[in-house]
PyMOL commands that place a pseudoatom at each C-alpha (Angstrom):
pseudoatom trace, name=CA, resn=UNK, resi=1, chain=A, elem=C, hetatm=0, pos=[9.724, -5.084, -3.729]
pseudoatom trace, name=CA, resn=UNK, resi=2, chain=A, elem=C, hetatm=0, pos=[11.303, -8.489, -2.932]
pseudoatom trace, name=CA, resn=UNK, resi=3, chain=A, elem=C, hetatm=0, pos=[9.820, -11.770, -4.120]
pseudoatom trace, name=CA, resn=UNK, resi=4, chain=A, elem=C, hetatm=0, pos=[9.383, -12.675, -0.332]
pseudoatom trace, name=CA, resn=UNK, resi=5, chain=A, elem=C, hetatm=0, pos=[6.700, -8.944, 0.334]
pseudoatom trace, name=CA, resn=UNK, resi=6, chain=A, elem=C, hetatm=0, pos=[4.387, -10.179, -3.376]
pseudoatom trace, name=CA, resn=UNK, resi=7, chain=A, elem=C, hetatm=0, pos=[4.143, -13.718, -2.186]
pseudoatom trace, name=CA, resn=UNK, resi=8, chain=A, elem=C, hetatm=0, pos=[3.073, -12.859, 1.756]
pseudoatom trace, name=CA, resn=UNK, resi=9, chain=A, elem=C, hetatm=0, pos=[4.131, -14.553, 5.010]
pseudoatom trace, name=CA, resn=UNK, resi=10, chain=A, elem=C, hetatm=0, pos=[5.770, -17.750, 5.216]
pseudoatom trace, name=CA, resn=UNK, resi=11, chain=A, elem=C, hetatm=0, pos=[3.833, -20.794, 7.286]
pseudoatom trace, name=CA, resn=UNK, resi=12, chain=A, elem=C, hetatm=0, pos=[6.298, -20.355, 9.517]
pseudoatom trace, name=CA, resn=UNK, resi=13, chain=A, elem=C, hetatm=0, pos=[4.661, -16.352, 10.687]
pseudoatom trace, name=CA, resn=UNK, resi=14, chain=A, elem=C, hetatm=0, pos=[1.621, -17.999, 9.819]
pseudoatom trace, name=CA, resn=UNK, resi=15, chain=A, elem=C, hetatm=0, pos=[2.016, -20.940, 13.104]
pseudoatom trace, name=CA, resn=UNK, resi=16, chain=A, elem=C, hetatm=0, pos=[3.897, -18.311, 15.199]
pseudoatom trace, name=CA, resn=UNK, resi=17, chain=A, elem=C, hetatm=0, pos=[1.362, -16.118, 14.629]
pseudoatom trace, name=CA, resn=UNK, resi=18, chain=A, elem=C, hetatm=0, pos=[-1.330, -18.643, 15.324]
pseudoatom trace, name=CA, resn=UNK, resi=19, chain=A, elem=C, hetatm=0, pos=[0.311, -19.912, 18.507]
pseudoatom trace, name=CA, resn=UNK, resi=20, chain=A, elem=C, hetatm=0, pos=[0.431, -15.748, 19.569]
pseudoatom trace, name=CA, resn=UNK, resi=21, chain=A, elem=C, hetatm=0, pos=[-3.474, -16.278, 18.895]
pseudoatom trace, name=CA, resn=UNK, resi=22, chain=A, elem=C, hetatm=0, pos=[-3.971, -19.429, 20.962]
pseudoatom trace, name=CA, resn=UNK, resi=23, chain=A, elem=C, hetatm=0, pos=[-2.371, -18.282, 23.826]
pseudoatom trace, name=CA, resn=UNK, resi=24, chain=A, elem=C, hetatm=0, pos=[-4.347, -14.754, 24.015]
pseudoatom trace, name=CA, resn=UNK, resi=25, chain=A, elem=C, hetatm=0, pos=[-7.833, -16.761, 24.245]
pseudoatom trace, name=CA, resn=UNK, resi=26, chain=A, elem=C, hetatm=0, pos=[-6.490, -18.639, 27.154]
pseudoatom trace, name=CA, resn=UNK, resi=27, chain=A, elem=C, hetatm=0, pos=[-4.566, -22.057, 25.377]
pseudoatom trace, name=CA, resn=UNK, resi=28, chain=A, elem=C, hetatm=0, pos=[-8.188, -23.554, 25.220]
pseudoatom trace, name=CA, resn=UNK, resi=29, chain=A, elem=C, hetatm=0, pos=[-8.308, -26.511, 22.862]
pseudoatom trace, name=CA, resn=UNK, resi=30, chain=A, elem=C, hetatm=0, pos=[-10.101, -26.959, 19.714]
pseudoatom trace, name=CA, resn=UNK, resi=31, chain=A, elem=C, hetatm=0, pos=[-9.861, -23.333, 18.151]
pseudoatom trace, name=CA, resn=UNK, resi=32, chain=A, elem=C, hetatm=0, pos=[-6.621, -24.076, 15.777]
pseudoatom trace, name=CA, resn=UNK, resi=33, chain=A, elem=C, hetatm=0, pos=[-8.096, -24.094, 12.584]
pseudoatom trace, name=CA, resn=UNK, resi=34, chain=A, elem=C, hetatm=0, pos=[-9.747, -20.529, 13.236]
pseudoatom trace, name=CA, resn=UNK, resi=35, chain=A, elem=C, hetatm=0, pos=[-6.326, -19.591, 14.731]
pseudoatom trace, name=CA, resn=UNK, resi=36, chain=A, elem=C, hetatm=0, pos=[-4.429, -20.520, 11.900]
pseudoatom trace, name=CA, resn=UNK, resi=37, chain=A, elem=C, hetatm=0, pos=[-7.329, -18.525, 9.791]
pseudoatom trace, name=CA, resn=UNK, resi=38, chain=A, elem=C, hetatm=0, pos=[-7.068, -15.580, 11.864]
pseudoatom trace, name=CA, resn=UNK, resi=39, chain=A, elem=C, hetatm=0, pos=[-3.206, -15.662, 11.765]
pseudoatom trace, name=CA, resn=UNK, resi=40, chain=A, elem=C, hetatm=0, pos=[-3.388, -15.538, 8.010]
pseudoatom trace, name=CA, resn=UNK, resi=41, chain=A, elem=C, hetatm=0, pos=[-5.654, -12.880, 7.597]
pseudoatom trace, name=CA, resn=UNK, resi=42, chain=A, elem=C, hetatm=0, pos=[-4.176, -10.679, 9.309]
pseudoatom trace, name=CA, resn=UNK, resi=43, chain=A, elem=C, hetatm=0, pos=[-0.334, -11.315, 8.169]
pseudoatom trace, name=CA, resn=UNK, resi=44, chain=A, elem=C, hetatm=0, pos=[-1.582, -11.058, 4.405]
pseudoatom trace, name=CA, resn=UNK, resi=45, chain=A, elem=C, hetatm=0, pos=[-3.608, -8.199, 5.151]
pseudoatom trace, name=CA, resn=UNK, resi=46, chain=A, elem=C, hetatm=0, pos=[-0.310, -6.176, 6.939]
pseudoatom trace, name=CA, resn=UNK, resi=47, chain=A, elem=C, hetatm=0, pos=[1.865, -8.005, 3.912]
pseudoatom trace, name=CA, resn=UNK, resi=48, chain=A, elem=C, hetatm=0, pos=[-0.477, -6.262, 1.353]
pseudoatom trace, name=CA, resn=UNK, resi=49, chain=A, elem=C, hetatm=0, pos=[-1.325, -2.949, 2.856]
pseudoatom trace, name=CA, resn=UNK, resi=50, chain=A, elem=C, hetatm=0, pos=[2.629, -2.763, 2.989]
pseudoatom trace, name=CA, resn=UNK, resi=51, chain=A, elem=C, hetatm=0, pos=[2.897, -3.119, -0.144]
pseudoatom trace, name=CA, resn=UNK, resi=52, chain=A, elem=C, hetatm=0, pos=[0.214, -0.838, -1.118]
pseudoatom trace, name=CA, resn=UNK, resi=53, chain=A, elem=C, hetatm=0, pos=[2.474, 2.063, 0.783]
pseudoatom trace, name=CA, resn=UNK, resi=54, chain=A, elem=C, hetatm=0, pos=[5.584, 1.343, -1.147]
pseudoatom trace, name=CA, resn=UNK, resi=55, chain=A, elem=C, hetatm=0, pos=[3.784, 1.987, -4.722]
pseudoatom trace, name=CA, resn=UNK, resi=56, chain=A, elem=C, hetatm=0, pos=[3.696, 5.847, -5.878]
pseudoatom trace, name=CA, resn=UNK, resi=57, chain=A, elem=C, hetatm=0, pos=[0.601, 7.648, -6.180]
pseudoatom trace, name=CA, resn=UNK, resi=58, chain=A, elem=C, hetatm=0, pos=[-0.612, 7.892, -9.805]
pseudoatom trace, name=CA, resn=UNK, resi=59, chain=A, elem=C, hetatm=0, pos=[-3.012, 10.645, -11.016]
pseudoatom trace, name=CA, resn=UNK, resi=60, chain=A, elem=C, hetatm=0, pos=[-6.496, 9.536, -10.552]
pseudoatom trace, name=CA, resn=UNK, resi=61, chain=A, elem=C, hetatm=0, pos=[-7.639, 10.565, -13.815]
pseudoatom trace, name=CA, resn=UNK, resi=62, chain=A, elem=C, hetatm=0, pos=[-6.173, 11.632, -17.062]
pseudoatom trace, name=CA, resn=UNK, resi=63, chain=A, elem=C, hetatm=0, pos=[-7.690, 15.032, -16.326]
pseudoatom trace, name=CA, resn=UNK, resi=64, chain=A, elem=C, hetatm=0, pos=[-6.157, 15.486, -13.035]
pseudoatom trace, name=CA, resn=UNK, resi=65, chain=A, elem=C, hetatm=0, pos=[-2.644, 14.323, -14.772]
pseudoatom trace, name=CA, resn=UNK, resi=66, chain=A, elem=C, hetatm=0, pos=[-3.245, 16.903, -16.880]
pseudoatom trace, name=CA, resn=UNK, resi=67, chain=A, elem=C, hetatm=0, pos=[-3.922, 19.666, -14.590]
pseudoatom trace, name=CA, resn=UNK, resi=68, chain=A, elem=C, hetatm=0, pos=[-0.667, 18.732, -12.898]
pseudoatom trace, name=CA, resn=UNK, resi=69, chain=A, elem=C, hetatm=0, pos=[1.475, 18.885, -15.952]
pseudoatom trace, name=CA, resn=UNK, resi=70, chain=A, elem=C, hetatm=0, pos=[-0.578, 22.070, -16.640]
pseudoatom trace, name=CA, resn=UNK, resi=71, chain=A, elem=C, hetatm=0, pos=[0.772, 23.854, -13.336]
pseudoatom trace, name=CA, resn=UNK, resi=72, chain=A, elem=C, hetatm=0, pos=[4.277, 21.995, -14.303]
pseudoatom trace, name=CA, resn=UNK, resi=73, chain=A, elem=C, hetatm=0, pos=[4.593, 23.939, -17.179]
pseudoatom trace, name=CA, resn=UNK, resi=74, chain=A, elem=C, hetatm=0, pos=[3.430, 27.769, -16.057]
pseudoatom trace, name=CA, resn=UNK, resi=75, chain=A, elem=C, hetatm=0, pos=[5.912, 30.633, -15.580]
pseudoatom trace, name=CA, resn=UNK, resi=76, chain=A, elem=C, hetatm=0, pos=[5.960, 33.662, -13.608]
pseudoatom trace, name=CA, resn=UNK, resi=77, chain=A, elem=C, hetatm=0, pos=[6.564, 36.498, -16.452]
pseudoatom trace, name=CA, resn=UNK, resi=78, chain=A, elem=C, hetatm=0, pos=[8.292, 40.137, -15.154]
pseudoatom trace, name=CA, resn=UNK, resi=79, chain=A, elem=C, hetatm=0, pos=[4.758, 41.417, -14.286]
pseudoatom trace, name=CA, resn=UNK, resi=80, chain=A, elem=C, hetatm=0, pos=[4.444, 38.597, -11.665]
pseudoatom trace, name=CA, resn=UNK, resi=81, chain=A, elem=C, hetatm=0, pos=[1.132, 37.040, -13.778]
pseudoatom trace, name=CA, resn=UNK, resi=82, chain=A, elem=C, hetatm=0, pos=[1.692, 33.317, -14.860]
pseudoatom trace, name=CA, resn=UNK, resi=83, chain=A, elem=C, hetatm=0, pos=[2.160, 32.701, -18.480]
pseudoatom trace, name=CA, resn=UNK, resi=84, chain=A, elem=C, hetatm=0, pos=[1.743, 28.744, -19.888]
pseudoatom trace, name=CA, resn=UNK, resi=85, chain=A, elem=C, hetatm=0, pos=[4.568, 27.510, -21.696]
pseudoatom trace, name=CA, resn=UNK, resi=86, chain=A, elem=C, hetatm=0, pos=[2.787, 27.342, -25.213]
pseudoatom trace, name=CA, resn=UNK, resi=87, chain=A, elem=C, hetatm=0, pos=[5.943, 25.732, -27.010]
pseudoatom trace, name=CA, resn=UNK, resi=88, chain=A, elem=C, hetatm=0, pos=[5.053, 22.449, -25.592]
pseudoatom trace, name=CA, resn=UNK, resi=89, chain=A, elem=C, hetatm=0, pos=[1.191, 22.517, -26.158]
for i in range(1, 89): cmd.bond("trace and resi %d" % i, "trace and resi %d" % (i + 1))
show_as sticks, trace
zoom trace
């Protein structure tokens, strides 16, 4: 993840993204603070659900890690049955 994705968008999005704001509720005056607000909530929201994406999944619990490692580690022996693969446990 670059430095640029942790920190979120620049002011620079931030006014475009306010002007793109402005202009959909008709250029009326007086509404650039909330603009701006609006702009940035919903740049850092994309910025950080982004980033939220680009992270693997971890186990949720240390019992579902270990039913994964548990399925990791099972065989199929000649009579088709699984077997666990003791040597590690």
């Amino acid at each position: 993840m670059t430095e640029r994705e942790t920190k979120g968008p620049s002011k620079d999005q931030i006014a475009e993204r306010a002007y793109e704001i402005y202009q959909q509720r008709g250029s009326a005056h007086g509404g650039d603070i909330a603009d701006w607000i609006e702009a940035e909530k919903q740049l850092y929201s994309r910025s950080f659900s982004s980033a939220k994406t680009e992270q693997p999944q971890q186990a949720s619990s240390p019992a579902e890690s270990n039913r994964s490692e548990s399925r990791e580690n099972e065989s199929t022996s000649s009579s088709g049955t699984p077997e666990l693969d003791t040597a590690r446990h």
